[in-house]
C-alpha positions as CSV (number, residue, x, y, z in Angstrom):
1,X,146.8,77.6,69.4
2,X,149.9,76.8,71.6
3,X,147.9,77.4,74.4
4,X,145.8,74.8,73.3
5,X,148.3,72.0,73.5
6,X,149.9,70.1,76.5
7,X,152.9,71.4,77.5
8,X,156.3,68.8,77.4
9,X,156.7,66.3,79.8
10,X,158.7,67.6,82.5
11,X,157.0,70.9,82.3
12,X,157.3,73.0,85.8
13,X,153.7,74.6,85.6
14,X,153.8,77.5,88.5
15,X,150.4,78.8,89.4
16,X,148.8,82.3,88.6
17,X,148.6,83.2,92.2
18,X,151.8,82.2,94.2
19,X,151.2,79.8,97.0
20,X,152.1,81.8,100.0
21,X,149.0,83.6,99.0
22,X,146.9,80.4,97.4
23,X,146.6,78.5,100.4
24,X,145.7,81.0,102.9
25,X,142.9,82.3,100.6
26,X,142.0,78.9,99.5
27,X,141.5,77.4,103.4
28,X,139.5,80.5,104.5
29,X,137.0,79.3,101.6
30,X,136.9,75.8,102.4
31,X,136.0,77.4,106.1
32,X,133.6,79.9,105.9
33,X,131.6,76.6,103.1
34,X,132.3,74.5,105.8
35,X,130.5,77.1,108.1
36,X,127.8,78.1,105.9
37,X,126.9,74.3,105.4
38,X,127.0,73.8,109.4
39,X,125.0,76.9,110.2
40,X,122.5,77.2,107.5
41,X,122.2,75.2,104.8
42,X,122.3,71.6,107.8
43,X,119.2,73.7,109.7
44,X,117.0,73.6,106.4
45,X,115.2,70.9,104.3
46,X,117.1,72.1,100.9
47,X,117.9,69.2,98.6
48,X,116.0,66.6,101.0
49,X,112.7,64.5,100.1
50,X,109.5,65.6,100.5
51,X,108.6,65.0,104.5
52,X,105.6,63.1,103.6
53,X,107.1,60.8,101.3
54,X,106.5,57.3,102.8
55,X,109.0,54.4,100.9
56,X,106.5,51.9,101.9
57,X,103.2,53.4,100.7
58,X,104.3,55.2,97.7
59,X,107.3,53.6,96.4
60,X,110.5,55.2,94.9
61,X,110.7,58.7,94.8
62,X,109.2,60.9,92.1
63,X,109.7,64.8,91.8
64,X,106.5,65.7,90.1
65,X,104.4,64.1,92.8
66,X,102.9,66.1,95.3
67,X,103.1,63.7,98.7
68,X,100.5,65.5,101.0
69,X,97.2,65.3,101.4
70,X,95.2,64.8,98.4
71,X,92.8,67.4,97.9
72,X,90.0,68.8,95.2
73,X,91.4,69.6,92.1
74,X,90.6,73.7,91.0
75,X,88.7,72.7,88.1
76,X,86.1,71.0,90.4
77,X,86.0,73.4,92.9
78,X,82.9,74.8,92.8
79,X,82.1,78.8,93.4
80,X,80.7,78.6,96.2
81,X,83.6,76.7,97.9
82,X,86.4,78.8,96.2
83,X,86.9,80.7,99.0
84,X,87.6,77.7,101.0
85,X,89.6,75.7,98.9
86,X,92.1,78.9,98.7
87,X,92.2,79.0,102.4
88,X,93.6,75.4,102.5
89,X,96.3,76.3,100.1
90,X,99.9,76.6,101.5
91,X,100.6,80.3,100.3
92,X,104.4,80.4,101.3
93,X,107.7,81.7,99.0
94,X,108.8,77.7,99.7
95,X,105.1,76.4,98.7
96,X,105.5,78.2,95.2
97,X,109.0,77.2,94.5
98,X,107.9,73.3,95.5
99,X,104.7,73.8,92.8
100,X,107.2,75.5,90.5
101,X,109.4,72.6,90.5
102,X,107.5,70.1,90.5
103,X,105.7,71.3,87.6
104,X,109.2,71.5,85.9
105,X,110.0,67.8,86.6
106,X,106.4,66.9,85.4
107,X,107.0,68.2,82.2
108,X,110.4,66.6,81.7
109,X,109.2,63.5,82.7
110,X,106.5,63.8,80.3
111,X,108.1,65.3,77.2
112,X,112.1,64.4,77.9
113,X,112.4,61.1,79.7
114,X,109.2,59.4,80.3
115,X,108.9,55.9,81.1
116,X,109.6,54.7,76.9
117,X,111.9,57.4,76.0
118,X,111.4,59.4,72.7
119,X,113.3,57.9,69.7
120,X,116.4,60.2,68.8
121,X,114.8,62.1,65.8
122,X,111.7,63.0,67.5
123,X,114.4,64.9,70.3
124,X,116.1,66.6,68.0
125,X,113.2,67.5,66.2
126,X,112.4,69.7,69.6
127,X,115.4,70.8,70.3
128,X,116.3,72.2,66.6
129,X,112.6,73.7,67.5
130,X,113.5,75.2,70.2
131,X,116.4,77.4,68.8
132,X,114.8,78.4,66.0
133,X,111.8,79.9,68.5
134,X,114.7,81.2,70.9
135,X,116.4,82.4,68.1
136,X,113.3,84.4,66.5
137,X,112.2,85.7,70.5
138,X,115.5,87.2,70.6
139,X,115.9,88.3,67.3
140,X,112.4,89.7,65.9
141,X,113.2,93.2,67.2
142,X,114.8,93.7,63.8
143,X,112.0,92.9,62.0
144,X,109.7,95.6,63.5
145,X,111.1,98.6,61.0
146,X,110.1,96.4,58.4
147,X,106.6,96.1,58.9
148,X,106.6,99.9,58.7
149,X,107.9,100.0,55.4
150,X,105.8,97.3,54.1
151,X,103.6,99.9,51.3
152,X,106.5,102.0,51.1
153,X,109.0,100.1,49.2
């Protein structure tokens, strides 16, 4: 565990990778980031608000809102105007990942941090849940010869 503890004070520390090397390596990555920001990532919308959020009209930003135009919800779509109503849908790789997300933000702000946060027993309650479930998913492969030898013991 002596790699564990600080070294003395007055400790010369030399790096792994000597610097003659280090810096070179280390500028050319700060570059081509500096690059990749200024070429790509600048020219998107990633990481930005919605483009139809309005301050004004719907106050401070929410991720699980969708901000366009309201429309009919699927469950009162009738049959006839299914058809329709699919038309009107964005059907884009960005569209999904947006629905996708904000789905995912609904559900923590409804189960995780809603507007009176959960006491503290009621959250570990889920999470001690949660790893048992995970636990079992990953785990109940072992369990399969078992059933097989169920009358046979």
């Amino acid at each position: 565990m002596n790699w564990l503890r600080p070294p003395p004070p007055g400790t010369k520390l030399r790096p792994w990778v000597p610097d003659l090397i280090f810096i070179p390596i280390s500028r050319a990555f700060e570059r081509l980031g500096v690059y990749f920001y200024n070429q790509v990532i600048s020219r998107t919308s990633i990481g930005l608000f919605d483009k139809r959020w309005n301050k004004n009209i719907h106050g401070p930003y929410c991720h699980w809102r969708y901000y366009g135009k309201p429309d009919t919800r699927l469950m009162d779509v009738k049959l006839c105007d299914l058809r329709a109503w699919i038309a009107r849908r964005e059907k884009t790789p960005s569209a999904f990942y947006n629905e996708f997300m904000r789905n995912i933000w609904r559900v923590h702000n409804l189960y995780f941090s809603g507007p009176v946060f959960n006491n503290t027993i009621k959250t570990m309650f889920r999470f001690v849940f949660m790893y048992s479930f995970l636990n079992w998913l990953v785990k109940m492969h072992r369990y399969w010869d078992f059933q097989k030898t169920i009358y046979h013991w």
